[in-house]
C-alpha positions, -999 to +999 in steps of 0.1 A: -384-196-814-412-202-790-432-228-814-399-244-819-395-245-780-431-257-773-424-284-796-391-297-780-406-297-744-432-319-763-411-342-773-386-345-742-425-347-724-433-379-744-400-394-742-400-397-706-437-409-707-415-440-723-392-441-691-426-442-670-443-469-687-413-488-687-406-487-652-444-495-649-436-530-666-403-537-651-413-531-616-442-554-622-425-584-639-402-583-612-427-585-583-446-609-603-428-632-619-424-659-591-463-658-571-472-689-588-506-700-606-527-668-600-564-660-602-573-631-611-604-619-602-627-586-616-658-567-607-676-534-599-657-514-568-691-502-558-702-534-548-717-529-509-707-557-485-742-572-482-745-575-513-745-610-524-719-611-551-692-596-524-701-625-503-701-649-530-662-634-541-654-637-508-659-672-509-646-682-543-613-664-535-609-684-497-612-718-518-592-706-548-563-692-518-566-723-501-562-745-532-520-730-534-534-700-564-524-664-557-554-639-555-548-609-579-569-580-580-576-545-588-569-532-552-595-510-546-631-519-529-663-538-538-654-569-552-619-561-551-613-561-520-637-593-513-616-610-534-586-602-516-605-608-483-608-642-492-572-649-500-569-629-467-591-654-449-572-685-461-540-670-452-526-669-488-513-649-509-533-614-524-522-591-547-533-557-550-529-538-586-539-504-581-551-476-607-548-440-598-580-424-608-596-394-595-622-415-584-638-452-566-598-462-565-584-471-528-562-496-520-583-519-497-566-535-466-567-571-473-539-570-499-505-581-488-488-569-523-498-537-535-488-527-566-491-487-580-500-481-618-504-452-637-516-463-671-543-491-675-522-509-704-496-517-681-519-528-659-537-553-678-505-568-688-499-580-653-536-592-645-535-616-678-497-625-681-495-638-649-533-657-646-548-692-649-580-680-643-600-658-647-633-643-627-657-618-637-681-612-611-709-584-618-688-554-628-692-515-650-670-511-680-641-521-665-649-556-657-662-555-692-630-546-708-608-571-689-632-598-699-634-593-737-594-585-735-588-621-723-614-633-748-600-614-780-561-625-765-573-662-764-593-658-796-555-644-815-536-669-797-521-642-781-525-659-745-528-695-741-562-710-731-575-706-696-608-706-680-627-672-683-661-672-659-688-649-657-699-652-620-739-648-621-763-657-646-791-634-637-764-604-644-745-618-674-770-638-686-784-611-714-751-600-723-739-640-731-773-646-754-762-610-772-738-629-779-746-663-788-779-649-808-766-617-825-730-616-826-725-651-839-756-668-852-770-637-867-741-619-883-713-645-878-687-621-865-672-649-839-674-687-849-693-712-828-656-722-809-648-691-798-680-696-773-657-718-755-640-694-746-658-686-716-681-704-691-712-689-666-710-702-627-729-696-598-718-714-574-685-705-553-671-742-555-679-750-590-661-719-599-630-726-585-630-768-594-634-752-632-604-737-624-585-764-603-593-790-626-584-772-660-549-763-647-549-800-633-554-814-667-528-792-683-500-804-658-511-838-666-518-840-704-503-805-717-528-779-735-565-785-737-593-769-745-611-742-724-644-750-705-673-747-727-700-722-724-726-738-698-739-726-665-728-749-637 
């Protein structure tokens, strides 16, 4: 009787893990679905404010924010919440999608939408369904996983093209020849288009024109082909 018991509270337990993820989605199609083209924008929360790279996101969000695009972000500090100090700065629109964790994860005050997630999937889901960019400034295993997420969805056809950047050469500038040298030309397991997937930036401006002026030739001409890998 107890076994029998145990396994019907595991069952009614999983069932309304359903109701929970659902509600996770519905609640953010709904706040979603009408912000507009979108940027969203990765990298480590333990990014100090002098460094650099939070400087450099705070920039590249203010020009994105003030070119109309909607900031989205992980909510929580380091680049994060540069990111939605920019859009902050420019007075435009910043989104917020939080991740309870036991750890690193607090909402930071510049968002003016905060959403509340419980499971990553769900998560991820609204940070690529609802972008037309994508930024991945210096980051852990998190910005990791978003990037190669967008790059496998793009890769599948998935997700229509557009632009993925790694912000900073000097930090992802071993990672991209791993790539280019071992993945592909060495064992083949990506073919030499799927390097266009993604492009290298330093500069603030030139980030956000590779954005601007992709989504400005898909309005114009329909679908074209993602940025190619180069530093610019």
């Amino acid at each position: 009787m107890g076994e029998r018991m145990a396994r019907f509270n595991v069952a009614t337990e999983e069932t309304w893990r359903i109701f929970r993820i659902m509600a996770e989605f519905v609640e953010g199609f709904e706040e979603l679905a009408m912000v507009g083209p979108a940027v969203s924008i990765f990298g480590s929360a333990r990014t100090t404010t002098e460094d650099k790279y939070y400087n450099l996101a705070v920039e590249t969000s203010r020009i994105l924010s003030k070119a109309g695009y909607t900031i989205i972000t992980g909510g929580g500090g380091g680049i994060m919440e540069a990111a939605n100090k920019g859009a902050a700065i420019a007075g435009g629109k910043s989104i917020g999608l939080n991740i309870d964790l036991p750890h690193e994860q607090k909402p930071n005050q510049y968002q003016n939408l905060s959403l509340h997630f419980k499971y990553f999937f769900c998560r991820k889901v609204m940070f690529l369904k609802y972008a037309n960019g994508f930024i991945a400034f210096p980051g852990g295993f998190g910005t990791l996983d978003e990037f190669f997420e967008a790059l496998v969805l793009i890769q599948t056809l998935k997700q229509g093209h557009f632009p993925v950047i790694l912000f900073g050469s000097d930090f992802w500038g071993g990672m991209v020849d791993w790539i280019q040298n071992v993945m592909l030309k060495k064992h083949q397991y990506i073919s030499d288009e799927d390097m266009a997937f993604f492009c290298v930036c330093d500069d603030p401006q030139k980030a956000a024109d590779v954005i601007i002026d992709f989504n400005k030739s898909d309005k114009q001409a329909g679908i074209v082909e993602p940025p190619g890998l180069k530093k610019t």
